[in-house]
N, C-alpha and C positions, 0 to 999 in steps of 0.2 A: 504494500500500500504506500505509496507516494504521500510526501508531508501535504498535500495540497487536499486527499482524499480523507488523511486523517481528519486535516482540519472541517472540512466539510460536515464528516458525518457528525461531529460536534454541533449543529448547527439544527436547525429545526427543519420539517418537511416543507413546510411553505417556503422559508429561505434558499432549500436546496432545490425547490420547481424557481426560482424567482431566479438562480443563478442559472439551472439547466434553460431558463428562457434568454437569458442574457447571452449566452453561449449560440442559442441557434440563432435569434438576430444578428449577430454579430457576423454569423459562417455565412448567411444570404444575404444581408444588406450592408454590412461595414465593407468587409474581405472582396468582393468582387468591384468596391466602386470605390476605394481610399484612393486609388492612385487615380482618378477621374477628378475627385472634388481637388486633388493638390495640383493638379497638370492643371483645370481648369479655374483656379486659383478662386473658386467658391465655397460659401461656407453649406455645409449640407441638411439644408433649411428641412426639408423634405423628407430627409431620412432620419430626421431627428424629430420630426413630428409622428412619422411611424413607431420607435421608438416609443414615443409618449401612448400612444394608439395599442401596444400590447403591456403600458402598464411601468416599463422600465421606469418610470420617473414618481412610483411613487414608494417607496422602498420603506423612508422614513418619515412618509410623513401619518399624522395620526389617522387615525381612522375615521375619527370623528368629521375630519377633513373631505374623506373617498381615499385615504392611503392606504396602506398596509402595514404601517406600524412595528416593519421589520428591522433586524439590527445592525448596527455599524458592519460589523461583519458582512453580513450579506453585501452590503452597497461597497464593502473594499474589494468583496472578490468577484463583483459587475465588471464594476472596474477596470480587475485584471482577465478577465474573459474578452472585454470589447476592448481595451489596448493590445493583446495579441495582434491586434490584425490592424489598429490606427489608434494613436495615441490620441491625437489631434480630436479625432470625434471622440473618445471616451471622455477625455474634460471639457468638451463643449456641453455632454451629455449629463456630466456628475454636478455642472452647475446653474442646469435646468433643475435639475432633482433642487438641489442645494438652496434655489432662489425660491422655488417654490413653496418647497418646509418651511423655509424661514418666514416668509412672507404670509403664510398661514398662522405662522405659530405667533408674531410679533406685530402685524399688520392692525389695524382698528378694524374691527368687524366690518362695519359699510364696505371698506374697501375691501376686505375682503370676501364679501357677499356680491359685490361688482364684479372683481376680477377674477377671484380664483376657478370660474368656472371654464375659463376664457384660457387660464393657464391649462387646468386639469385637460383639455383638450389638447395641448399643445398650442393652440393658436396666439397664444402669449407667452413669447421666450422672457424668461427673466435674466436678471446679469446681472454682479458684482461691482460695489463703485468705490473701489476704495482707492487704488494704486494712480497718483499724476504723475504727468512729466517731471517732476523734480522729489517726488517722496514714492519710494517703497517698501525697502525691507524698513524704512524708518516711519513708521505711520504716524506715530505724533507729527511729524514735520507736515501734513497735508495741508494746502492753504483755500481751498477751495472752502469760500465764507457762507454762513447762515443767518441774516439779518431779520430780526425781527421785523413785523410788516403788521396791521389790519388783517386779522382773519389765517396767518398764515408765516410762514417764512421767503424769505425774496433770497436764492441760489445764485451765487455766481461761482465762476472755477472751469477748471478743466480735465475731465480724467482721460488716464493711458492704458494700453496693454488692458484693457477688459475683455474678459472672455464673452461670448457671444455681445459683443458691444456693435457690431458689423448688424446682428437684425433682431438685437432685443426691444420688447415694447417696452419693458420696467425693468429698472436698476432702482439697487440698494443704496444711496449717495451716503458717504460718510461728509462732513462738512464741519468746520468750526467756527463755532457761536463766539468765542471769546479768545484770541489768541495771549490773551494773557493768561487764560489758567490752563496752557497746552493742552495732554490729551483730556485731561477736565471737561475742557469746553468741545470735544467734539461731539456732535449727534447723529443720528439716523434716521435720513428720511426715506420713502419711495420714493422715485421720481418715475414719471409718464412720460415714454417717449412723443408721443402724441398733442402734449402740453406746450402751448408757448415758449420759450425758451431754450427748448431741447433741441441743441444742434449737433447732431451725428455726422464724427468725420469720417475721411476713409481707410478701410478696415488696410492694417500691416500686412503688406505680400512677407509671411513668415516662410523660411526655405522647410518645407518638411513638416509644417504646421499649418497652412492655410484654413484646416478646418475646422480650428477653434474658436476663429470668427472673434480674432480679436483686433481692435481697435481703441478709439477714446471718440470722446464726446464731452463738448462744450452747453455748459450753464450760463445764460446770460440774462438779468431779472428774470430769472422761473422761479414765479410764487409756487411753493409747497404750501396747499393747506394742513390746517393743526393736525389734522385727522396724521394728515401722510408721517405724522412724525414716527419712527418705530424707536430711538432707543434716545433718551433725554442726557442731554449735560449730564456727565458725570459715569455714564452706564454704555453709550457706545461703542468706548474703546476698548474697554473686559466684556463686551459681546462680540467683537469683531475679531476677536484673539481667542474668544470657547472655543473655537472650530479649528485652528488653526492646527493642531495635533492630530487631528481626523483628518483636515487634507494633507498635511507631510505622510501622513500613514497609508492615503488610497493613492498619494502619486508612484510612495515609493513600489504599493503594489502594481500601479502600472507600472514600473519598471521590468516590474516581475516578468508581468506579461509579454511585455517586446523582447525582453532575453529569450525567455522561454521558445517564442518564434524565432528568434534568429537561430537559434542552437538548432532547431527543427530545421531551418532551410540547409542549412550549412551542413547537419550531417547527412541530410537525402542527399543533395548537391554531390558532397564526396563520396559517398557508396555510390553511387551512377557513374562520375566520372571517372572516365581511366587514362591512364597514365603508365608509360614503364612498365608493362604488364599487369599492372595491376590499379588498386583505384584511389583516387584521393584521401582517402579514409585510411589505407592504408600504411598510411606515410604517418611516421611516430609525433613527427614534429609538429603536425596538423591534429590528430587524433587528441592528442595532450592538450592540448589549446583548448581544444571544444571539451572536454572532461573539467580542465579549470573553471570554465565558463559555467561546467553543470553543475561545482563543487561548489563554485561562491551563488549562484542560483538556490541552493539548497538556505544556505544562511543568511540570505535575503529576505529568501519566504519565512524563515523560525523568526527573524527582527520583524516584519512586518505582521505576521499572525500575533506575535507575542505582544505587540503596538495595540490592535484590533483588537484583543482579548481586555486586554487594561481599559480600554475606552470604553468598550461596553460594559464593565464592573466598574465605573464611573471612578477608576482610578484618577491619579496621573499619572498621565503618559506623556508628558515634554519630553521626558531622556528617552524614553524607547521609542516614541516617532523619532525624537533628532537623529536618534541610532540609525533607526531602516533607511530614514531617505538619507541619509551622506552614505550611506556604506551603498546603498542601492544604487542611486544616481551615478558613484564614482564607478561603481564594479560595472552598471549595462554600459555604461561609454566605452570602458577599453573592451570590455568583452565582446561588443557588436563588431568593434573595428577587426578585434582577430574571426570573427564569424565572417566577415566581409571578405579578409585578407586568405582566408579557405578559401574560396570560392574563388580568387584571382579577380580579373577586369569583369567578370559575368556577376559580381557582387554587387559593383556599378551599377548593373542596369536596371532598368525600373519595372521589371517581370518581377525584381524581387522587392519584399519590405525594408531589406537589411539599411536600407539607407536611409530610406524616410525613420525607420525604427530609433535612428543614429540621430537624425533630426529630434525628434519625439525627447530623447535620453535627453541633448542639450536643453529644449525647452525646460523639463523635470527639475533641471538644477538650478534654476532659475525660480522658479513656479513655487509660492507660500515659503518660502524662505530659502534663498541660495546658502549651498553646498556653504560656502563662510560665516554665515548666521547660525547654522548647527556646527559647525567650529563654535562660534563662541556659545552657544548655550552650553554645547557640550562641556568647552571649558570652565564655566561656570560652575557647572555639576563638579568636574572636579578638585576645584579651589575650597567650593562649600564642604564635600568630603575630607578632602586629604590635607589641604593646605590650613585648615587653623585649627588652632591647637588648643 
């Protein structure tokens, strides 16, 4: 039994039909059109509404909603089911899920008696508003202002690198009311793409990521009414950071996921090919490479299960997210490159993943906190252990 099957059968029936579903969308609708939506440099509006249409997108949220009420676990190992085959669409997909829970869970009823029907459909993408051109892994620093107004808040600012920002109707804007009490003064509103104000630019040609559908968008006086507000001075910036240990933990499982397929292509590739009488696979030099890649693949998946188990027993998991995704992130970059370097100049071409996959990796290191950000948490942990006496 594979660590992946152990992990499973730990898991409840409905979670393991919700991942066996995640798995067959993925084989029909991600796997045969990934390399269509990145060549055709679109975001996969369409397939991501299907998606929402067999249910993927309600994983966690409550029931009371129309969700399924199911657990972190399950939505890390979606995840890693539909990044096997495109990284790009599984996190365009994990923050439809993500915008939508939240927006259910934190939203003022009206609006969410308005909208959420309009999400549950798919027909309303939501998207993340945290990250500008000038502040990311440092979120205090975001300047995009919230002035008090009659009836409402008046938005201005500019956000970047938003996932589905290319064709979301609603984002989450973080904003700051008072730059003098820093993250104090920032809040949380909905904002409507559809509303006065709301100036969407055009979406990043990412090399190997087009389908995350990221972009930014500009606030220029868009009044938020009171209603829109979701998290007040003071509460914003400890809600915009609960989650942050759940996404280092489902990215680093998609890491999982694109190894796992590269080590797949790369060992069919070399048993087929031959060579010297005999076949690529053959060769020690080659053979070993891809055994490393399945050896650090193995303790990728134990940091990232062992991430997902803590979070669902509502532990903390800082140190063991920061653990999966630096160790994850850092191990699929060199390991795609030697899955690549098996396979010679035919690794190149775009019949295969290994490339776009290698794309994906870099995104990952980047994505809810870069590979040096878990350096420093990580360090932190061990200053507060080891270092005082």
């Amino acid at each position: 039994m594979t660590l992946t099957e152990e992990f499973d059968a730990t898991l409840t029936d409905a979670e393991r039909a919700m991942i066996a579903k995640a798995r067959s969308f993925a084989e029909r609708v991600v796997a045969p059109n990934a390399k269509a939506w990145e060549y055709a440099r679109k975001h996969p509006t369409d397939a991501i509404r299907q998606a929402c249409a067999e249910g993927l997108h309600l994983i966690e949220l409550e029931k009371r909603f129309g969700g399924e009420a199911l657990s972190f676990s399950c939505k890390m190992r979606v995840c890693e089911e539909v990044a096997r085959h495109d990284f790009a669409f599984a996190f365009s997909l994990v923050n439809v899920h993500n915008s939508m829970a939240r927006f259910a869970r934190d939203a003022h009823p009206q609006m969410v008696e308005r909208l959420l029907p309009r999400m549950l459909k798919g027909e309303l993408i939501g998207s993340p508003g945290l990250t500008e051109p000038w502040a990311g892994s440092d979120f205090a620093a975001i300047r995009t202002t919230a002035t008090k107004v009659a009836g409402g808040w008046e938005l201005n600012g500019a956000k970047a690198w938003i996932t589905n920002s290319a064709v979301c109707g609603l984002a989450l804007v973080y904003a700051q009311t008072d730059a003098s009490k820093g993250w104090r003064g920032i809040a949380g509103f909905m904002v409507e793409a559809d509303r006065p104000g709301f100036i969407r630019e055009a979406p990043f040609e990412l090399h190997g990521g087009h389908a995350i559908g990221a972009a930014g968008f500009r606030l220029e006086k868009y009044v938020a009414p009171d209603e829109a507000m979701t998290a007040k001075p003071g509460e914003a910036f400890k809600m915009a950071l609960s989650g942050i240990n759940g996404a280092r933990t489902y990215v680093a499982a998609m890491c999982c996921g694109m190894l796992e397929s590269s080590i797949a292509v790369a060992t069919k590739y070399g048993s087929e090919r031959t060579l010297f009488g005999g076949t690529v696979m053959d060769l020690q030099g080659v053979r070993w490479k891809l055994v490393d890649a399945a050896n650090d693949l193995e303790a990728m998946r134990a940091l990232t299960y062992r991430a997902a188990r803590i979070i669902d027993a509502k532990g903390d998991a800082q140190e063991a997210a920061a653990h999966a995704k630096k160790f994850s992130g850092d191990k699929t970059i060199q390991h795609i490159a030697n899955c690549i370097q098996a396979m010679g100049a035919n690794g190149l071409r775009a019949d295969y993943p290994l490339v776009r996959h290698m794309s994906g990796a870099k995104i990952a290191s980047y994505t809810d906190g870069t590979t040096e950000i878990q350096n420093e948490r990580l360090g932190r942990v061990l200053i507060d252990r080891h270092g005082k006496a």
